[in-house]
N, C-alpha and C positions, 0 to 999 in steps of 0.2 A: 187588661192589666196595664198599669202606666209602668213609666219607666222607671220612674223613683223604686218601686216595689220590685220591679227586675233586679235593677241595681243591687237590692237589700240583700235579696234572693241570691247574686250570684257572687256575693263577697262575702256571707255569709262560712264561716271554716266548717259547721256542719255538714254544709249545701257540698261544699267540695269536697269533704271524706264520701257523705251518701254517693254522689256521683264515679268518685276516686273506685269504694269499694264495689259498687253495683256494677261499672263497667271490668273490674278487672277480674271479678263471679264469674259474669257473662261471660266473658272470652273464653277461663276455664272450662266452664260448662259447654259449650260452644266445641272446644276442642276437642274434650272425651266424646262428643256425641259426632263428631266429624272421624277420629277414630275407629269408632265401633263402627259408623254406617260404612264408611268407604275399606273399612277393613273386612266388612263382609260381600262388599261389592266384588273386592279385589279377590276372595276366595271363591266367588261366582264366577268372575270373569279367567281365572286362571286356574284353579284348583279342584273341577268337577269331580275327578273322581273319588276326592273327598269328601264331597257336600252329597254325593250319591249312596253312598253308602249305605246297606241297609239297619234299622236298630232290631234286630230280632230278630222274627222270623214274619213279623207285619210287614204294612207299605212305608210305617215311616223311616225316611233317612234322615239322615246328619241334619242336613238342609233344614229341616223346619224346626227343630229347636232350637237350633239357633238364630234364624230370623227369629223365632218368639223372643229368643232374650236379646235382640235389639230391639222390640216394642217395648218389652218390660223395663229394658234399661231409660230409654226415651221418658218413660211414666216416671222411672224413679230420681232420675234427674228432675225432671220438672217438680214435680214434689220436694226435692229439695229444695228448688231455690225458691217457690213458694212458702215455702215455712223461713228458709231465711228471710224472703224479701218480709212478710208477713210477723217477725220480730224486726229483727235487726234493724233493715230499710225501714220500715215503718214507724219505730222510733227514733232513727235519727229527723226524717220525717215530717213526725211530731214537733224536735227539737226545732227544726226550722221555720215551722209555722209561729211556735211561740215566739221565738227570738225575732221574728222579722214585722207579727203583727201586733207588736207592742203598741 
């Protein structure tokens, strides 16, 4: 890539919303899933006799449903920000390719 087209690329007000909005997603995302993971860490590492628990009168406890809904949670974050990046990001994107490869 030369530099002329850098240059295009990163003065470009599209190119700085796309980047603007894409990293300030990510952080979000980023946080709720730092959240969930280390807020069940933290119910591991301090709160056993809660995670032991039994649900009925089977073997499972507390513990494994809820680790499941931090995988499930992990899937449905990622799915979001694929469908955003997949609209949103992708047409601004677009917009940048047009406007820069004039």
């Amino acid at each position: 890539m030369n530099a002329d087209l850098a240059e295009r690329i990163a003065s470009n007000p599209h190119y700085r919303e796309l980047k603007s909005k894409r990293s300030s997603f990510g952080w979000w995302l980023t946080l709720a899933m730092m959240v969930v993971y280390y807020g069940f860490i933290v119910l591991v590492a301090f709160n056993k006799p809660f995670l032991s628990q039994r649900l009925g009168e089977g073997v499972m406890t507390m513990g494994i449903p809820i680790g499941f809904g931090v995988i499930v949670f992990t899937i449905i974050i990622t799915a979001i920000y694929v469908r955003r990046a997949n609209s949103e990001f992708d047409d601004l994107a677009d917009k940048i390719s047009k406007a820069v490869l004039k």
